[in-house]
C-alpha positions in Angstrom: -208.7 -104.3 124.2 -206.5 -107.2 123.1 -208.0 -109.9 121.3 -207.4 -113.4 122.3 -207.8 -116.6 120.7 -209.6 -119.1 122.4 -208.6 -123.1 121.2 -208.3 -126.2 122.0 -206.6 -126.9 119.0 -202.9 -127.5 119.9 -201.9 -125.5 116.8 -198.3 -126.2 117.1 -199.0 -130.0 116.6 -200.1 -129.4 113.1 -197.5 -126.4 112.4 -195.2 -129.5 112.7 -196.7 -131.4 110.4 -196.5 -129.2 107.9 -192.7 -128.3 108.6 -191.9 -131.6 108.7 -193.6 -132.4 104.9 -192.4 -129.3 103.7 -189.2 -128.1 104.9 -190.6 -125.0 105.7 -190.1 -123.2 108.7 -192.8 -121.5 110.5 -193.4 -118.8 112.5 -195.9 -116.7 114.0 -195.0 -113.0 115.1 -198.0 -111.8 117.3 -198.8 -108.8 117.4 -201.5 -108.8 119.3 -200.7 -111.8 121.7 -204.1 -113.3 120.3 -202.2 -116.6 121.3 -199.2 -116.2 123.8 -202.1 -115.9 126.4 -203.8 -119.0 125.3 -202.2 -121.8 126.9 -204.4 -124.3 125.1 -202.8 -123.2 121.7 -199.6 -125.0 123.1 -196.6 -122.3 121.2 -193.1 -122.5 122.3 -191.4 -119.7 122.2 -189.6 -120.9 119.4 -192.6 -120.7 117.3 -192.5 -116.9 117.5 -189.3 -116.6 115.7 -187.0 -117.5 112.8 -185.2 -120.7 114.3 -183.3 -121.4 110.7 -179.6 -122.5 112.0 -178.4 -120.5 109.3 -180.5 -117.4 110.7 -179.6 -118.3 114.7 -176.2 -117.8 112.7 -176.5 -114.2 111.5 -178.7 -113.7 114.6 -175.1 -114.0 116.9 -174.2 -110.4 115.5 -175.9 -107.8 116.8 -175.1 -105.8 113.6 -176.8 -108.2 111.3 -179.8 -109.0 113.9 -180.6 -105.4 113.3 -181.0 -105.6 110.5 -183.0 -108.5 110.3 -184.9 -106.4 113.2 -185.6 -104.1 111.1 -187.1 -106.1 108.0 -189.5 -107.6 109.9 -190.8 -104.3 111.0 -191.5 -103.5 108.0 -193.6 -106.6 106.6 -195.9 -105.5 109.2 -196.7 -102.0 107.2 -196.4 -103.7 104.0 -199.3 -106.1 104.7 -201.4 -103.7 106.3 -201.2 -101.6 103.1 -201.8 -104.7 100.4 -203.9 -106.6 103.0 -203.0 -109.7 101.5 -199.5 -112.4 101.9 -196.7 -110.9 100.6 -193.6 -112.3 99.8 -190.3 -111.4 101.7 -186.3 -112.0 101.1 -184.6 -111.2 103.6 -180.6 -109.9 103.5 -179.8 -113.2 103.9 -181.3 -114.1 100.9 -183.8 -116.2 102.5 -187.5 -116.3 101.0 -190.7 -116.7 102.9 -194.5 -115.8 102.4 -195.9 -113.8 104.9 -199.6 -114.0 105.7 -201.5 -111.2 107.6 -204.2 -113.0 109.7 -207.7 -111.4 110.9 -209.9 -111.8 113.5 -213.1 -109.5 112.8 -211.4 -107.3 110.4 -208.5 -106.9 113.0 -205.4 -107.4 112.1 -203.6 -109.5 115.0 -200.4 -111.4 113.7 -198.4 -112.6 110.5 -197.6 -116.0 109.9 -194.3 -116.5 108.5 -193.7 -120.0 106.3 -190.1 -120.6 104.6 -186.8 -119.7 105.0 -185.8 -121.2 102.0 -183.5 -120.7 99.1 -186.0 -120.4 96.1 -183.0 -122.0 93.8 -179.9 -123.6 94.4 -177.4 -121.3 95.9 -173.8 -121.7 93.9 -170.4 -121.6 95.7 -169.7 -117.9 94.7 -173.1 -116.2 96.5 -172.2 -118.9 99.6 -168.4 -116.9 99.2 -170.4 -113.6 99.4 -172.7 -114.1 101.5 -169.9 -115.2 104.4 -168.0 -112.0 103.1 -171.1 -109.5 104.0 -172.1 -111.3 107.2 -168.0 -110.9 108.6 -168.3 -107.3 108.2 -171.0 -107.6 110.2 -169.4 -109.7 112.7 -170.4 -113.2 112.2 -168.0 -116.0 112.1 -167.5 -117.0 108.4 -167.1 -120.8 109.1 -170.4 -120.7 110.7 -172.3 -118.9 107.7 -170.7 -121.7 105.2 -171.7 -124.3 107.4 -175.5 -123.3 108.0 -176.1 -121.9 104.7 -176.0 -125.4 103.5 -178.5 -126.8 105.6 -180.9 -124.3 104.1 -183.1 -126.1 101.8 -184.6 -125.4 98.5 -188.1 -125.1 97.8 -190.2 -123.9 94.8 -192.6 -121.1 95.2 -195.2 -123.8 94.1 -195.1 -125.5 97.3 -194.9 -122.5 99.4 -197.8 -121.2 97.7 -199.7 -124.8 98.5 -198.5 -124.1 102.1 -199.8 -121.1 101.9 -203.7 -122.4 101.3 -203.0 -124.9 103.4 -201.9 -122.8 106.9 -204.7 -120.1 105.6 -207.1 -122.7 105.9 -206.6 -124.4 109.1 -206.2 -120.3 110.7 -209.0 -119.3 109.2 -211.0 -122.5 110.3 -209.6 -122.1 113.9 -210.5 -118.5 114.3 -214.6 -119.3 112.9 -214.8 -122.2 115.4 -211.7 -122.4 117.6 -213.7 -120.7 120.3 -216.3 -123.9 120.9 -215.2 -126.6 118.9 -212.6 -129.2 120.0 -211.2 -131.1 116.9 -207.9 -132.5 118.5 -209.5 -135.9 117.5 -209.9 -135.3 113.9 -206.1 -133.4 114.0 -205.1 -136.7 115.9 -206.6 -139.2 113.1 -205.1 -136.8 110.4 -201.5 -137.0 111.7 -201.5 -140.8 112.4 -203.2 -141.5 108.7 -200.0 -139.1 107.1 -197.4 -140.9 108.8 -198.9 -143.8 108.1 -198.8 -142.8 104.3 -196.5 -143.3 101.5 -197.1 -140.3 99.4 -194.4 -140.1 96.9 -193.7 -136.5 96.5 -194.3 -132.6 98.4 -196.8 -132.3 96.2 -199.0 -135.0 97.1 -198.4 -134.3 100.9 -199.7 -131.2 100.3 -202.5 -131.7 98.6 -203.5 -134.7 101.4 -203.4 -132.2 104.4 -205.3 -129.4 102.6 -207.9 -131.8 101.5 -207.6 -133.2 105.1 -208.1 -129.8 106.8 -211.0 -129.4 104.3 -213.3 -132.7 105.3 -212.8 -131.7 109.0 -214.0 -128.4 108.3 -217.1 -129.1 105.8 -218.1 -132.1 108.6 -218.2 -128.9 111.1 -219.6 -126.5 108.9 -222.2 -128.6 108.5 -222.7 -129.8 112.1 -223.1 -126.1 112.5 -225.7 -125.7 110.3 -227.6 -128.6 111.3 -227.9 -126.9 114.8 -229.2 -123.8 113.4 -231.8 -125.3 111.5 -232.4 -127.8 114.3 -233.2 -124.3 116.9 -235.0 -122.7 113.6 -237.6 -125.3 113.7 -238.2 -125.1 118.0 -237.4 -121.4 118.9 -240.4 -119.4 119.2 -240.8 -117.1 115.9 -240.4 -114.1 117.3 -237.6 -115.2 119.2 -235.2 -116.2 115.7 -232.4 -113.6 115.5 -228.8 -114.4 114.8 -228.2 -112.7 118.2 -229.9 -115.3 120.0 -228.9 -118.2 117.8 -225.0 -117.3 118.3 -225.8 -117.9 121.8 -227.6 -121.2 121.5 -224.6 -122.6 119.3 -222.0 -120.8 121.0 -220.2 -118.7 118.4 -220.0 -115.3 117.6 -222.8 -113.3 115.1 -219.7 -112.7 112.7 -218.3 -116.2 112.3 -222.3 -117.8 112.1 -222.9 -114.9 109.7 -219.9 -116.0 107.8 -220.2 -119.8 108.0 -223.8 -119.5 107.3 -223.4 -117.6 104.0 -221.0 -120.1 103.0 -223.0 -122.6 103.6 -226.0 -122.0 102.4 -225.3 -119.4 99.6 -228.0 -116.7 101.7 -227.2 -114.2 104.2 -228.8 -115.6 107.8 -230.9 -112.4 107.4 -232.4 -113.4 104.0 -233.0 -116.7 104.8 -235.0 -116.0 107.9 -237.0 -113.8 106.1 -237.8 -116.3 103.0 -238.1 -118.7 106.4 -240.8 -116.6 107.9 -242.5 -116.1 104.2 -243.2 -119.6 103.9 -244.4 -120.3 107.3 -246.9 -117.4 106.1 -248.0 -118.9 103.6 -248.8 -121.7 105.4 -250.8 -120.1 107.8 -252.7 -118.1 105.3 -254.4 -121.3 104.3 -256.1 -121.3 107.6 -259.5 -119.4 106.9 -259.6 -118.8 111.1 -256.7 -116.4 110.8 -256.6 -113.3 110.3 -253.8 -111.3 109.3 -252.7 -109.4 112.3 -252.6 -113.8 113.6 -250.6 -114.4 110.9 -248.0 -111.8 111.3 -247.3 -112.8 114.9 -247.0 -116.2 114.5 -244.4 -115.7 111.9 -242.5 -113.4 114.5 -244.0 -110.0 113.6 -245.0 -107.1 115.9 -247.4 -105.6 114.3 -249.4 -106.4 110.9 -247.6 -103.5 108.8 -244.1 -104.5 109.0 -245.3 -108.2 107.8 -247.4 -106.7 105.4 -244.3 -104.6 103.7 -241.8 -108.2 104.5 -244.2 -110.3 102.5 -244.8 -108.1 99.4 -241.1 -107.3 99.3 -240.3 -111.4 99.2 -243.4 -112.4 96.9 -243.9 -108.8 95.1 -248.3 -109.4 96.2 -249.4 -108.2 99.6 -251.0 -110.8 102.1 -254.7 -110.0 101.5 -254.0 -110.4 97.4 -252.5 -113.7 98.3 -255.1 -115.2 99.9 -257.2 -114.4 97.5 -254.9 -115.4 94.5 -254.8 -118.6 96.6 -258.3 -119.1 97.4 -258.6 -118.8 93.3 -256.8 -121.9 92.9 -258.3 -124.3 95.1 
């Protein structure tokens, strides 16, 4: 079954961005068309491959395109066995960082960001580098006069590239499905070009932390809900099954975001949830315990019973009385 992204994001848009700050070129090889079916995501075609003049150059021999072919073919293996980005030079010499992107533990694409020259290339590797690629059957002239366009970046800012694009993927994959934030992408791109940040640097570091407020303002809005249908749901009723449904997102990515957020699992914090809401009710004298157990969402009074002395380390009747005690 292939897995799709679903977005209203017009990913592209900020892809852009970041090319146009950085230099970088990016490009998305999809493996799993997670995002050629998604019209919403906006891709031209030209985001799914190296569009470097200097590699449309070597790319006019079929020789060398093999090549090239070939290479990428083997990033693939190489970040399913490390499971991580990876850097890649290709015969070119071009450098790039390569990141292997998820979707439930799936592995569904790479996003490719550089084709750079890591250092200054000198006369005499431009001289060899036109001598390999005419054995291969590129025009030499061509080679000299793309390879200068290339530019040079430090693995510094690739690396804060890096962060940032493995944010805003990750962020789009956890909440792309429901949430629309083409408004907040919209404010972000007019308040950069509206900037005057000095150096890469500083770009850099204003889109990440960009990318992060949009994200922690969602996070949030997210948990807000889920506390918000914690409070009205019937007890019984509070499962992460039937919260992902209320808010829309899958059990993984509300498991995940709900973690992060709160620093418990959603399972741990029900339960502690649910423990306090006994307690509560086991200051009612009227109630007995088998009352108490269902209206904290229980079935029956035995699996309460083992819940409550697991969370507080007393069973319920010991409670009440230690409780009684103190009043």
């Amino acid at each position: 079954m292939k897995t799709i992204l679903k977005s209203n994001l017009v990913l592209k848009d900020f892809l852009n961005i970041i090319e146009n700050a950085t230099g970088l070129k990016i490009c998305l090889y999809d493996f799993e068309f997670f995002s050629k079916k998604d019209e919403k995501l906006n891709l031209d075609k030209e985001s799914f491959c190296h569009t470097r003049t200097y590699c449309m150059a070597v790319k006019t021999s079929k020789n060398a395109h093999s090549i090239c072919i070939k290479s990428e073919r083997s990033i693939k293996s190489m970040l399913l066995e490390k499971n991580r980005p990876v850097w890649n030079t290709c015969h070119a010499g071009l450098s790039e960082i390569v990141i292997p992107v998820f979707i439930k533990g799936k592995y569904v694409c790479s996003i490719h960001a550089g084709q750079v020259f890591l250092k200054k290339i000198q006369n005499s590797d431009i001289d060899k580098k036109a001598d390999y690629f005419e054995k291969l059957g590129v025009d030499r002239n061509l080679i000299i006069k793309t390879i200068n366009d290339v530019p040079v970046i430090s693995k510094a800012h690739i690396n804060q590239s890096l962060n940032l694009i493995s944010l805003l993927i990750n962020f789009i994959i956890e909440t792309g499905e429901k949430l629309d934030w083409q408004d907040e992408l919209n404010r972000i791109k007019e308040s950069y070009n509206n900037s005057d940040l000095p150096d890469l640097g500083n770009k850099l570091d204003y889109l990440i932390k960009s990318v992060k407020h949009i994200r922690n303002i969602r996070y949030k809005n997210i948990i807000d809900r889920i506390m918000e249908n914690l409070t009205i749901r019937p007890m019984e009723n509070i499962n992460l099954t039937e919260i992902s449904k209320e808010i829309g997102l899958s059990r993984f990515y509300i498991s995940r975001i709900f973690k992060s957020e709160t620093g418990k699992s959603f399972r741990d914090y029900i339960v502690a949830f649910r423990m306090e809401k006994a307690k509560r009710h086991m200051k009612d004298g009227s109630l007995n315990l088998s009352d108490v157990a269902f209206k904290c969402g229980y079935q029956d009074q035995s699996s309460f019973t083992r819940s409550f002395k697991k969370a507080t380390g007393v069973n319920p009747g010991k409670y009440r009385i230690l409780y009684s005690k103190k009043q």
